[in-house]
N, C-alpha and C positions, 0 to 999 in steps of 0.2 A: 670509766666513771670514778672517781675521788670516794674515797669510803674513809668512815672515821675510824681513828684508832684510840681506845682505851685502855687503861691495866690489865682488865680480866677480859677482854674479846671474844679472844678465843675459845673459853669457855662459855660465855656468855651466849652466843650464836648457836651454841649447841645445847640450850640450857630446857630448850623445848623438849629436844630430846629423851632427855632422860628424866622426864613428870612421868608418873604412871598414871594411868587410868584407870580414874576411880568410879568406883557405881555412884549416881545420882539417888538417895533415899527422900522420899516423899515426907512430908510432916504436913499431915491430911488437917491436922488440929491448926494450922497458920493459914491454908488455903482460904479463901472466901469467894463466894455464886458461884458462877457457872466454874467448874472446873474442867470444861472440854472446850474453854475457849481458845486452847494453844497460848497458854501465856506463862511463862513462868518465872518466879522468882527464887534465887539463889542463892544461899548462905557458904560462903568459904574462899578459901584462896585463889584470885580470878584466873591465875596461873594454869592449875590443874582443872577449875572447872571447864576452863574453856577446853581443854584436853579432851577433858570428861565428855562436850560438848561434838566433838569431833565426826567420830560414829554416825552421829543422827543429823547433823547439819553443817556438814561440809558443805559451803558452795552456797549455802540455803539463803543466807543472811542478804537482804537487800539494802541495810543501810544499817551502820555502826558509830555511835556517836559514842566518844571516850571525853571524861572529863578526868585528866591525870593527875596527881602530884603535882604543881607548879617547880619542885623543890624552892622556894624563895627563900628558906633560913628561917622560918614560920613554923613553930609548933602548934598545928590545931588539935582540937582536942578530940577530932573522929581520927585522924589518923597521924603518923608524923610522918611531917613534909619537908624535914631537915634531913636529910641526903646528901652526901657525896656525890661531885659529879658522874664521877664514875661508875656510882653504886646504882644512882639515877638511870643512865642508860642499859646497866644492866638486869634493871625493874624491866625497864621498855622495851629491848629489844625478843625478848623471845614472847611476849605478850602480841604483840606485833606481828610475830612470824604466824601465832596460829588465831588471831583474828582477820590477818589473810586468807589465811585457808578456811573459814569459817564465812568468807565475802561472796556472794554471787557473782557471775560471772559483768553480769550488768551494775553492780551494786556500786555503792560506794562507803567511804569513812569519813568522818568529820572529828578533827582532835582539837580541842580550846588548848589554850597554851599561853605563855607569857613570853617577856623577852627574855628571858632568863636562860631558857633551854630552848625556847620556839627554833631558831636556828641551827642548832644542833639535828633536834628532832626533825626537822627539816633534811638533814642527809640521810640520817639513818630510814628515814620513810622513804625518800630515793632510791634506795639502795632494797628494802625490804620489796616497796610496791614497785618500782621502775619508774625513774625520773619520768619518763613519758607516760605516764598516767598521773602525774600533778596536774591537777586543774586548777584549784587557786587557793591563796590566802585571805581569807576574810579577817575586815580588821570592826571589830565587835566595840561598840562604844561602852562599855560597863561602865560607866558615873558618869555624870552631868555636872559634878561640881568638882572643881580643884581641890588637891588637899595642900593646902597654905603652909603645912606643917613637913612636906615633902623636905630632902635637901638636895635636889635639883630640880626635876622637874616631875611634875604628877603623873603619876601612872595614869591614865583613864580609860585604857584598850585592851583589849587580848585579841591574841589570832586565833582564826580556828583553819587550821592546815587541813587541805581535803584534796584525795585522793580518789581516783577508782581504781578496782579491779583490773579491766581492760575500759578503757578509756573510749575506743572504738565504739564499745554497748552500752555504755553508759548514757545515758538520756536528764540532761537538768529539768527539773519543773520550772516554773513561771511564780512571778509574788505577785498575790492580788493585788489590785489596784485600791490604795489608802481611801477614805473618802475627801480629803483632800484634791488627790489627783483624778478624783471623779468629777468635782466642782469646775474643770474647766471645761467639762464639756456643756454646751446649752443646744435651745434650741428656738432659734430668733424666730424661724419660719415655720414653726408649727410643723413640723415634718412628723407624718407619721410612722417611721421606723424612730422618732425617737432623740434625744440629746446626741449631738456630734460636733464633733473640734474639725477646723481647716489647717487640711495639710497639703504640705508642696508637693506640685504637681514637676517639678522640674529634678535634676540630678545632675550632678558632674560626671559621671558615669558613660563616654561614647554610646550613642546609640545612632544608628545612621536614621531609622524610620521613625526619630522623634526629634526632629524637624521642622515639623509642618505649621502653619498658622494658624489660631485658634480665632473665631471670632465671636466675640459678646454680644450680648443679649440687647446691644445699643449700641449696638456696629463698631465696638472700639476692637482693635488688632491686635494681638499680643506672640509675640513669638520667645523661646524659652530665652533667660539672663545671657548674658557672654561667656563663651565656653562649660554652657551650661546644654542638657538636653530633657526633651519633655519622656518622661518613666512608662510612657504609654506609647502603642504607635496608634494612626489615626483609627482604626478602625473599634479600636479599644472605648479611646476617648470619647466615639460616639454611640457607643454602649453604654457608659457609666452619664453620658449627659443626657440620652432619653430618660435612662432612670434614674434621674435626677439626683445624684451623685455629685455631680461638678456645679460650685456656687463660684459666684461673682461677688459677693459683699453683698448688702442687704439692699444697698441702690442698684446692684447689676454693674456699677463700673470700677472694680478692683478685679483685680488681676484671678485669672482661675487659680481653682482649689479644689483638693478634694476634700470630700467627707468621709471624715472614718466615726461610725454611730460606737456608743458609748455599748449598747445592744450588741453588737455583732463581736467584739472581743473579748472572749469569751475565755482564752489562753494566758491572760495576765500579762505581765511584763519581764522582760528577762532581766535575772537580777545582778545588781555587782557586788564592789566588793567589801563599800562602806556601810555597815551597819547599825543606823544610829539608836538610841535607846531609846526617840521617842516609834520605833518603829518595831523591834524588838526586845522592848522592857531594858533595865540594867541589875545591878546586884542589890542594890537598897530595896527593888520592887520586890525583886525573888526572897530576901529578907524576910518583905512585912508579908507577903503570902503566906511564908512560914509561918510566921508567928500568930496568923490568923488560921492555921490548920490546927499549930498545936500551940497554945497559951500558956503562958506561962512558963515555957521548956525553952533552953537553950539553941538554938538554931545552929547550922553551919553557918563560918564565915563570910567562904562568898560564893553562895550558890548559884544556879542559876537560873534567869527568868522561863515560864512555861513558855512565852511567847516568842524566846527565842531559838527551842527546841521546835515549835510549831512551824517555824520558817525551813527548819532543817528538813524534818520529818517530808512538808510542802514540795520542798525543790528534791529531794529525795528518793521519795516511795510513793508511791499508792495507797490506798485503801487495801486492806488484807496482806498490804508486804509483813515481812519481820524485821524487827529491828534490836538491835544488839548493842545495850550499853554495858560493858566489865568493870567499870569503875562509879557503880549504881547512886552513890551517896546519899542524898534526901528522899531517892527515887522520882525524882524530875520528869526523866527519858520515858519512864515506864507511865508515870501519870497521864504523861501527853500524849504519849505511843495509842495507855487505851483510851482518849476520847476522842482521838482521830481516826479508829475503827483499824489501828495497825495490831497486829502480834509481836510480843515483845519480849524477850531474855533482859533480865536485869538480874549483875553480881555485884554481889557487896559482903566482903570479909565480915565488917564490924560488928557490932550488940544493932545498931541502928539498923540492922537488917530486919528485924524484929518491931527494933522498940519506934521505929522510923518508916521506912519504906511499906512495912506490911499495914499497919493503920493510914497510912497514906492512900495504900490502893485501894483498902477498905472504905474511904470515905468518896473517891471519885466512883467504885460501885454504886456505892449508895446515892449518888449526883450531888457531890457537890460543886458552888458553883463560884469556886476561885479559880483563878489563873485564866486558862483558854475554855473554861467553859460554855461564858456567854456564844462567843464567837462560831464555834464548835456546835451549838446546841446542843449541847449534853446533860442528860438527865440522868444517866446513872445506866448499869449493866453489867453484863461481862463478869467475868471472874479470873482467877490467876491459881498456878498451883503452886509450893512454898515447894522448897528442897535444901538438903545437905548434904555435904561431900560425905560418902561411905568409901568402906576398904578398896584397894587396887583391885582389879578385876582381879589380874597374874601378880601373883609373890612370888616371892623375890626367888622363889629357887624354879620359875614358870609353869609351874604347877594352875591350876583354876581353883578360882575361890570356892571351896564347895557352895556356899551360899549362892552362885552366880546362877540363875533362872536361863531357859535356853533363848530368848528374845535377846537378852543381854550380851550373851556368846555369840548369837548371832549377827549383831548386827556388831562389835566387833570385827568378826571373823571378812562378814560382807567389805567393813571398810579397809582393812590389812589389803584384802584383795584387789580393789574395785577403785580405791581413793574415793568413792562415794555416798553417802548414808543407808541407810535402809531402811528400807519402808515396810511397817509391818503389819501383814496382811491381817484381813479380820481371823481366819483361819489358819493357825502353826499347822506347818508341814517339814517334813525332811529337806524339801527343797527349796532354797532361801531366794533364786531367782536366774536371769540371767544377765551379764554384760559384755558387750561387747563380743555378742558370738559365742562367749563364754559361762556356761551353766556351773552353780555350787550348789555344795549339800551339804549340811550337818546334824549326823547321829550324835544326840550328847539331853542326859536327863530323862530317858524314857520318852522322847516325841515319837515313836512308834504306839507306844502305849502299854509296853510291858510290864509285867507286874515286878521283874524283879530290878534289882536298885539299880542296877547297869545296864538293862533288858534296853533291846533296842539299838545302842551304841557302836554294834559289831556291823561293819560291811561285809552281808552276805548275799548269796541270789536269792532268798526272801526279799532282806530289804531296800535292795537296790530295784528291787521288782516294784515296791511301794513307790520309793523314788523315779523310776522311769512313770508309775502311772498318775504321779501328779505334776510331773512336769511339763504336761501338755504337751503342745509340736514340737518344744527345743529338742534337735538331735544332735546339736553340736558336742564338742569336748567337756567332761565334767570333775571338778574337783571336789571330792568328798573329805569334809572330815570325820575321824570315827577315834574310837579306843584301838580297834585292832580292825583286819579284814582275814577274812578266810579265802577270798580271791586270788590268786597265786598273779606271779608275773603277765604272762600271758596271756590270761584273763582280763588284765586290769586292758591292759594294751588294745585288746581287742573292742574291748568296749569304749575307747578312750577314755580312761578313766585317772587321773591324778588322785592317790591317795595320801591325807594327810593325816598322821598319827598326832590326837590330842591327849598329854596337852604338850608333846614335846615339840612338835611342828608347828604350832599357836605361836605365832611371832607376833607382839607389839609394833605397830606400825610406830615408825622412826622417822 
């Protein structure tokens, strides 16, 4: 496959690499309601947060919606979006690398883009996620009016490039049906299931047992068009015309049809790839929303409509999925995420993470009712918890933060091992779980319960006894970590036991 090459690459590719992993600190005073609704908002560099990120929701994220840098030559005043191209794809590509690892397996990403770098961005996502899980380019109508002042021709689109994980497990939603496209259904004959439209009964499609002659309600003959075949075979057809399924027109002599009731479609329509703005709002709409959240304050350029995250969110996720925007801005992602009953991570470097995004979430708590509310039924709920990037867990000389709590260590430790998060029990124990046939343990902080500062830490046949008796039935192979073991060679072997000295065997997963 074709891969693109830039100045710093090589470096760049490896730039995930070398983020350390920094503790997530709470700021209880930003939080607002419920604060065990699984929602949280993030203050700092999306780079290391999403790192930070890693540990706890690997794999987790069912749907990722990034709104990046356009780089256009445009200095906005939340960020600057005058970039190098090269400097450009080196923002993207290791942001990239670990909001894949951050994707579920079934999940997927959705990235807005311009033409400016759309293309671009277009291989290096080939390349990150596998050309074979491209699914499509949406082409977003953002403005309805030309700019006259253009000097060639008006911008009035952007793509939004979308991927999945594995492409295999990934499942599209369906887009409700407009009320528009509900106005063509009627219902001439009083039918009580209800409004339905006449569709063809015919297909080009060979079927050998759709053949047969149909005959009307006033002896007329009908047999399917030329090289055409009826979608039923006969036995079908007299199924759906007891239950009066199959019309003739309202006199009985036009040609059969089926009914398909306005009622029984239930799944929506499968959507493409034009997305006009009277269907998903445009950038002036997301605008005056702004400016009716907050008055009088300067707005982002060109944000984006709630209605058009709504369609993402729709063909996306679920109810209860999580969703993951790192380039949070106005907090758009996150507004819509909670009035659609999703769970949400939203990152945003700037003061707006604050002076922005957090009185934003505050006011959809409390119901208000712009953007997707009406639609939505949303009255208000939910909460979210705030956060800032704190120190690397390991410095620099791989040492542990003294500061580091043993949950923290832990579910590190679980993901270095496992590549998958960890889930933390309502009760800490020495033993953090099993995978894949394979049992871990770590002594670290007094999780025994010792009184003295290090109590607890040492593998010995005290507390390996503790850990064999909350391990339940696992008797498979076990890797501890400790400060030191008093278990000699043989010992360890016999029990099969891997011992890992912290904090010099504490590897930073790479």
């Amino acid at each position: 496959m074709p891969t693109l090459q830039w100045l710093t690459r090589d470096k760049d590719v490896r730039a995930a690499h070398q983020v350390p992993y920094r503790l997530l600190e709470e700021a209880p005073e930003l939080g607002y309601g419920d604060r065990d609704a699984g929602n949280m908002l993030i203050q700092g560099d999306n780079l290391e947060a999403l790192k930070a990120l890693l540990p706890y929701y690997a794999g987790q994220v069912k749907c990722i919606y990034i709104d990046p840098p356009y780089n256009t030559g445009a200095a906005f005043e939340h960020y600057d979006d005058n970039l190098e191209h090269s400097m450009w794809l080196a923002m993207m590509w290791p942001r990239l690398g670990l909001l894949r690892e951050l994707l579920a397996e079934d999940g997927s990403i959705w990235v807005s883009i311009d033409d400016r770098e759309g293309h671009y961005l277009k291989v290096i996502m080939d390349e990150v996620f596998g050309r074979r899980n491209f699914i499509t380019n949406v082409v977003w109508q953002k403005s309805y009016t030309s700019n006259q002042t253009a000097r060639h021709i008006s911008d009035t689109h952007d793509h939004i490039l979308v991927y999945g994980r594995d492409l295999e497990r990934f499942v599209m939603g369906r887009v409700d049906r407009t009320e528009e496209q509900k106005k063509s259904f009627k219902n001439p004959d009083d039918d009580p299931r209800g409004p339905w439209k006449a569709e063809n009964l015919s297909a080009g499609k060979f079927y050998s047992a759709g053949q047969f002659e149909i005959v009307g309600p006033k002896g007329m003959r009908f047999r399917p068009p030329k090289n055409r075949y009826w979608r039923m075979n006969k036995e079908v057809y007299e199924k759906w015309l007891a239950d009066g399924r199959i019309t003739f027109g309202i006199n009985g002599e036009g040609r059969p049809m089926l009914k398909k009731y306005l009622s029984e479609m239930k799944n929506g329509l499968t959507p493409n790839t034009w997305w006009a703005h009277a269907e998903v709002g445009s950038n002036k709409q997301a605008s005056t929303d702004l400016k009716i959240l907050f008055p009088g304050e300067e707005v982002f350029a060109t944000p984006k409509p709630e209605s058009l995250l709504e369609r993402i969110l729709q063909l996306g996720t679920d109810v209860g999925d999580l969703v993951l925007d790192s380039f949070l801005g106005s907090g758009t992602t996150a507004a819509v995420a909670h009035k659609m009953g999703r769970r949400y991570i939203g990152i945003e470097l700037g003061d707006h993470a604050v002076t922005h995004c957090v009185p934003r979430l505050q006011k959809v708590i409390d119901g208000e009712q712009g953007g997707i509310s009406k639609t939505q039924n949303w009255h208000g709920g939910g909460g979210f918890r705030f956060y800032r990037l704190g120190p690397p867990v390991f410095m620099e000389n791989g040492a542990i933060q003294p500061s580091i709590d043993f949950p923290v260590l832990a579910a590190h430790l679980w993901f270095t091992e496992t590549d998958t998060p960890w889930t933390q029990p309502a009760t800490l124990t020495p033993f953090l779980g099993v995978h894949d046939g394979h049992g871990y343990a770590l002594l670290y902080n007094g999780i025994l319960g010792e009184k003295s500062a290090n109590g607890g830490n040492v593998l010995t046949r005290k507390s390996l006894a503790t850990i064999r008796a909350v391990q339940g039935e696992f008797v498979g192979p076990l890797t501890v970590y400790g400060e030191r073991t008093t278990l000699r060679e043989a010992g360890l072997k016999a029990e099969a036991i891997a011992f890992k000295q912290t904090p010099y065997d504490v590897k930073t997963r790479q």
